[in-house]
TORPA-4810 file (N, C-alpha, C, O; in nm, 3 decimals):
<nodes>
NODE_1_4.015_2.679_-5.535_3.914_2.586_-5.490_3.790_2.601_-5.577_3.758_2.717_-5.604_X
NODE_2_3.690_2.471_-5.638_3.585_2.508_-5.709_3.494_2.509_-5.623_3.504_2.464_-5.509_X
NODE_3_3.402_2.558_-5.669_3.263_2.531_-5.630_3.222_2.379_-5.557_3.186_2.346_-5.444_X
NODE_4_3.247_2.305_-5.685_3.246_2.142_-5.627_3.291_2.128_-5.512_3.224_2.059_-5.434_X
NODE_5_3.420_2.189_-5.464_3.444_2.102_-5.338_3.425_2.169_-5.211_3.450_2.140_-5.094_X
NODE_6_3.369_2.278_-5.276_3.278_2.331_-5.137_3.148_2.296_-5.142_3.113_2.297_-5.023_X
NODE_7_3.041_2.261_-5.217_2.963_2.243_-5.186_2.922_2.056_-5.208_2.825_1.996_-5.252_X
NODE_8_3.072_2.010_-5.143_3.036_1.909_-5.153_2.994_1.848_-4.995_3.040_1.904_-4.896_X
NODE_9_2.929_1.764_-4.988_2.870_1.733_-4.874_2.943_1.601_-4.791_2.970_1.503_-4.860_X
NODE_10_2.970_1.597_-4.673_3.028_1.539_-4.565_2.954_1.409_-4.543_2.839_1.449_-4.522_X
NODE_11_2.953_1.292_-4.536_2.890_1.214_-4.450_2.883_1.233_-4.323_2.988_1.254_-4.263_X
NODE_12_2.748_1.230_-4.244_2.745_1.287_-4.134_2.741_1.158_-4.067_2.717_1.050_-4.121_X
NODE_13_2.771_1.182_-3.922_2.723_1.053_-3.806_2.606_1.017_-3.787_2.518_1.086_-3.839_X
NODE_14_2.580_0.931_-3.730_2.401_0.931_-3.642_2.409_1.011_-3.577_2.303_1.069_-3.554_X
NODE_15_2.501_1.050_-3.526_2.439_1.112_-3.387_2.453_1.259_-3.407_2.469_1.345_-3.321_X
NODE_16_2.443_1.277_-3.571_2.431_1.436_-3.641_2.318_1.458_-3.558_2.244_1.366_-3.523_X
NODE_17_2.294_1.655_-3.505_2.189_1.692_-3.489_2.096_1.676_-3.402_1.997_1.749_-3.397_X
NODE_18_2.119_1.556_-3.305_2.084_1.513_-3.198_2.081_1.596_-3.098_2.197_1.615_-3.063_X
NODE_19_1.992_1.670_-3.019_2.011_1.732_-2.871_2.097_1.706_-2.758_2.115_1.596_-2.707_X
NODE_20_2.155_1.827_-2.720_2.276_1.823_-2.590_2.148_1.862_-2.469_2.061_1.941_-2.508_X
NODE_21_2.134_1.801_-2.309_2.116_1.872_-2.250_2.202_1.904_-2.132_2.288_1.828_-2.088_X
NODE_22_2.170_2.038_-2.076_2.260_2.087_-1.986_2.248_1.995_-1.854_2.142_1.974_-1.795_X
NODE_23_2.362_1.948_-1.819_2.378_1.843_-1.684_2.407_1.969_-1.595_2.322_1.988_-1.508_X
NODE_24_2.471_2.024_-1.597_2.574_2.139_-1.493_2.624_2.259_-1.536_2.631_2.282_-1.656_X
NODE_25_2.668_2.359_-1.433_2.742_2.433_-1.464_2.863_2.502_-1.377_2.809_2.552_-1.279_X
NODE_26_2.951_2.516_-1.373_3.086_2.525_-1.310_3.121_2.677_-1.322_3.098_2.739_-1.426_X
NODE_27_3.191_2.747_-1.186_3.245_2.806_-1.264_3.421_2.819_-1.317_3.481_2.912_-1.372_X
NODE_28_3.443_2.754_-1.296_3.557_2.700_-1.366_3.624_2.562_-1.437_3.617_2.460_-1.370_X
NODE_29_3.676_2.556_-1.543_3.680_2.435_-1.590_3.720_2.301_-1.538_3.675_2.198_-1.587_X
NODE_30_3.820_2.304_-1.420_3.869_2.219_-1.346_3.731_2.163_-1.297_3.685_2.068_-1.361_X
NODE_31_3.652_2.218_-1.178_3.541_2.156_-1.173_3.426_2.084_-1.277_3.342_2.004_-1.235_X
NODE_32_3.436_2.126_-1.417_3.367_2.115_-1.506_3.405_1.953_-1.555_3.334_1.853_-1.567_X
NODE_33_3.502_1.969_-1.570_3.580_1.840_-1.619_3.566_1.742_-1.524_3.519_1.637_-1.568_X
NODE_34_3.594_1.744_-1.401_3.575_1.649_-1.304_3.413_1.595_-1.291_3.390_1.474_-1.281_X
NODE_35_3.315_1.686_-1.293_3.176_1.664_-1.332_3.175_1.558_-1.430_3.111_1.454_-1.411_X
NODE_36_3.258_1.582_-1.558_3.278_1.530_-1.652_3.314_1.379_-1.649_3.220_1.300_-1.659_X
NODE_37_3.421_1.338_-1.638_3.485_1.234_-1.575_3.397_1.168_-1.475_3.437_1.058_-1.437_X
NODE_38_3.277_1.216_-1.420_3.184_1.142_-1.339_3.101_1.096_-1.406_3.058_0.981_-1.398_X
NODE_39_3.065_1.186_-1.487_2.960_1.151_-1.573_2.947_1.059_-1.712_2.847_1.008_-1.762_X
NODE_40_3.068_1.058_-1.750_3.117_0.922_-1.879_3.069_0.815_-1.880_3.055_0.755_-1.774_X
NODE_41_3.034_0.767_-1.983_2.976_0.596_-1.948_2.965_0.557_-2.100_2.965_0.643_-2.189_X
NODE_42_2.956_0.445_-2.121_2.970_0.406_-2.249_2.846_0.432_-2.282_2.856_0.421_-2.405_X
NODE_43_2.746_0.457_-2.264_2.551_0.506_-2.338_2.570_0.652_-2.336_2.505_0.721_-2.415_X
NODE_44_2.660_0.712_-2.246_2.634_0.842_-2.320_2.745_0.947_-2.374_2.862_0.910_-2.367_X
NODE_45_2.725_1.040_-2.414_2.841_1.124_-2.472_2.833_1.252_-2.382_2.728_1.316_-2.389_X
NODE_46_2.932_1.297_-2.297_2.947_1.428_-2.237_3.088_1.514_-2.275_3.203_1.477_-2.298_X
NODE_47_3.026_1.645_-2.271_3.117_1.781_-2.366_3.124_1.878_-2.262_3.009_1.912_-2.231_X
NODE_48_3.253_1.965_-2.166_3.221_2.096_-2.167_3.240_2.203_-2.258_3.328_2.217_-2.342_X
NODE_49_3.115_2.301_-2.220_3.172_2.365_-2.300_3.155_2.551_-2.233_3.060_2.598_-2.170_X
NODE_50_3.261_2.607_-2.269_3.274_2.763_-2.226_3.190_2.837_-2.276_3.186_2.853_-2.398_X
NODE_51_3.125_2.883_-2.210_3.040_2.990_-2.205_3.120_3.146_-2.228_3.242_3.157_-2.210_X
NODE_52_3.028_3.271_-2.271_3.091_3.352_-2.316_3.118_3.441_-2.145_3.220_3.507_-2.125_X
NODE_53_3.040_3.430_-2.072_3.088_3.490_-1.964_3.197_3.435_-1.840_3.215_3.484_-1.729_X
NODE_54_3.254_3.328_-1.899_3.381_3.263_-1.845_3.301_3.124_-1.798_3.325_3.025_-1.868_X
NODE_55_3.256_3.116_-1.743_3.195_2.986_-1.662_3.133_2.869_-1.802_3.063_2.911_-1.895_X
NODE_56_3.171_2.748_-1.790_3.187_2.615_-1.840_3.034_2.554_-1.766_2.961_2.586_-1.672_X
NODE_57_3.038_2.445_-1.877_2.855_2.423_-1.901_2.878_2.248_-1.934_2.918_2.208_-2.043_X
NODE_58_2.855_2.184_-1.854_2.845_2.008_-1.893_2.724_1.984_-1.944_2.614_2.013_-1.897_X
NODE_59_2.759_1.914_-2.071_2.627_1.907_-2.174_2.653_1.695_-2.216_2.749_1.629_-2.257_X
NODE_60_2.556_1.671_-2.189_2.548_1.485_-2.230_2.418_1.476_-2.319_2.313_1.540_-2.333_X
NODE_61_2.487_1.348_-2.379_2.310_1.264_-2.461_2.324_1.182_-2.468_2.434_1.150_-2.422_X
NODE_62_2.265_1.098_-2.509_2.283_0.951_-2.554_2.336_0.933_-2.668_2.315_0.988_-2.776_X
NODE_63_2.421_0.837_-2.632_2.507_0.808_-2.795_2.469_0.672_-2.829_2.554_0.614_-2.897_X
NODE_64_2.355_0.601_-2.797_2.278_0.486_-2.890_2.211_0.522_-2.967_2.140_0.621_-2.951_X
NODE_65_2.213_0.457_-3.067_2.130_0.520_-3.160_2.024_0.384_-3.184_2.045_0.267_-3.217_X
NODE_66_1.884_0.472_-3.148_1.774_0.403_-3.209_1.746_0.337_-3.260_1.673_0.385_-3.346_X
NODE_67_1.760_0.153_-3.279_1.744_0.119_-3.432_1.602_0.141_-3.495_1.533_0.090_-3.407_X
NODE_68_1.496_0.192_-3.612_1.372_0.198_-3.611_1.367_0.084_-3.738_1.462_0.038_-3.802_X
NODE_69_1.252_0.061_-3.747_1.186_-0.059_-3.842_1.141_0.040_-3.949_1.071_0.141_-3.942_X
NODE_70_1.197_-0.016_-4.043_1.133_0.102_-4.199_1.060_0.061_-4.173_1.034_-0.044_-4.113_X
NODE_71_0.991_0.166_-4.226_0.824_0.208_-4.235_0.815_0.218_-4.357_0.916_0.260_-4.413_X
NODE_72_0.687_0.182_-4.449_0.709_0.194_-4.578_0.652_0.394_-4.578_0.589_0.430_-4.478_X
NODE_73_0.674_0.478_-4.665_0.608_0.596_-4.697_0.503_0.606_-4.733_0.457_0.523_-4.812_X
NODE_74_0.421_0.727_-4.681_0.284_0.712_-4.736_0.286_0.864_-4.834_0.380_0.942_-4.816_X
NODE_75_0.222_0.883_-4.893_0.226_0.966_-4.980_0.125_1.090_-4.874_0.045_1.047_-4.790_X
NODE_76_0.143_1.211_-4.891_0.117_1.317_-4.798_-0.010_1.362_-4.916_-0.057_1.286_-5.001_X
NODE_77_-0.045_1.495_-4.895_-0.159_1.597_-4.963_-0.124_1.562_-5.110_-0.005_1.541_-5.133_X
NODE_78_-0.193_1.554_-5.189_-0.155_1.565_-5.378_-0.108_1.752_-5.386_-0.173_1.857_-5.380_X
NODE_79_0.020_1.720_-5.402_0.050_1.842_-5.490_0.007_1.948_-5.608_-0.017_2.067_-5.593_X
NODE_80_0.004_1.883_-5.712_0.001_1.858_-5.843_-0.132_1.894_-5.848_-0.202_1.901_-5.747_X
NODE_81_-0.192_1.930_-6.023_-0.368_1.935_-6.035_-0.382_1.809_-6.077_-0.487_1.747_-6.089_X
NODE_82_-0.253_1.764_-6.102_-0.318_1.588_-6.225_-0.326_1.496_-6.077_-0.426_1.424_-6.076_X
NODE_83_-0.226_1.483_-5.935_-0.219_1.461_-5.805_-0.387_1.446_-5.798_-0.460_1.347_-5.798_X
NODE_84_-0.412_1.581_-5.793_-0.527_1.602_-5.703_-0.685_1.512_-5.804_-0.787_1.456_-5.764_X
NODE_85_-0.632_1.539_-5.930_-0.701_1.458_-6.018_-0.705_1.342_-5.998_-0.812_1.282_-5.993_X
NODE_86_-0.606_1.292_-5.986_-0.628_1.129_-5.962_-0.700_1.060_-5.842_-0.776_0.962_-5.836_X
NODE_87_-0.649_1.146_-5.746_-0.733_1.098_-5.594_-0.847_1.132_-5.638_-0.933_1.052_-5.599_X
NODE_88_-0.896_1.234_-5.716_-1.084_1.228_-5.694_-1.114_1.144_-5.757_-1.228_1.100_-5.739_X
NODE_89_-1.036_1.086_-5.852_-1.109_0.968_-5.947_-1.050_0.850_-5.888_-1.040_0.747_-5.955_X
NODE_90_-1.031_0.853_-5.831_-0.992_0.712_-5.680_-1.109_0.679_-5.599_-1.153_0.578_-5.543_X
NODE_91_-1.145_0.807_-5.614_-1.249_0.803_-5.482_-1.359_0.808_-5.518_-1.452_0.791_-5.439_X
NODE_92_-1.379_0.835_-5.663_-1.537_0.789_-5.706_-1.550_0.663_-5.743_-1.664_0.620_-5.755_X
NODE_93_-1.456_0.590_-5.764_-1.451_0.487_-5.814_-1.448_0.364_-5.676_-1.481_0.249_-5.702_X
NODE_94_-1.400_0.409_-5.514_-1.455_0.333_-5.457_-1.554_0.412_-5.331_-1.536_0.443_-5.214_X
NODE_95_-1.666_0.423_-5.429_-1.795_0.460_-5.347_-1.844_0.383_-5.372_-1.850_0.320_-5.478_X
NODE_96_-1.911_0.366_-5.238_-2.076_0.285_-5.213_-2.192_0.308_-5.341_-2.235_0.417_-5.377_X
NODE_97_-2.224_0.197_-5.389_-2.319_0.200_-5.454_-2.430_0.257_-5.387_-2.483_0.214_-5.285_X
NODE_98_-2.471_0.392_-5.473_-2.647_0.410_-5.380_-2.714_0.288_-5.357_-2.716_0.187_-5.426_X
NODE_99_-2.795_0.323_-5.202_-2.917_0.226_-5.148_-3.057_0.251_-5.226_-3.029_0.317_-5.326_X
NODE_100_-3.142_0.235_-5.224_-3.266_0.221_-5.268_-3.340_0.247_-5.180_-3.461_0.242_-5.197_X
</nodes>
């Protein structure tokens, strides 16, 4: 195997990375699942899952995903010294003419 195809990268879902929260907890899976099966619905996504001390954990989220409106980017702090150069000469250039 090379390098390449391990460090090649996956297309992920939307709903990569997204927060689970805990609905329940059972202590056995039969009950867990049935929780489960109550809780299904097409808006959200529910998982049990086993815990290390035997007892099962019902975890849901929402599986819509957000649509958001691009936003255009704004440029953050100037990095750079030539960055930081340019904004000061941005900014002398729109100052107020002295008053009298």
């Amino acid at each position: 195997m090379n390098t390449e195809e391990t460090t090649e990268s996956k297309p992920k879902g939307p709903m990569y990375g997204k927060s689970w929260t805990v609905s329940s907890r059972h202590i056995n899976f039969d009950a867990a699942d049935k929780a489960r099966e109550g809780l299904a619905a097409a808006t959200t996504s529910v998982k049990v899952q086993r815990m290390s001390d035997d007892t099962c954990v019902v975890k849901t989220r929402a599986s819509a995903v957000k649509e958001t409106a691009d936003k255009p980017r704004t440029k953050g702090k100037p990095r750079t010294k030539a960055e930081k150069k340019k904004n000061r000469i941005g900014e002398q250039r729109h100052r107020p003419a002295p008053s009298e």
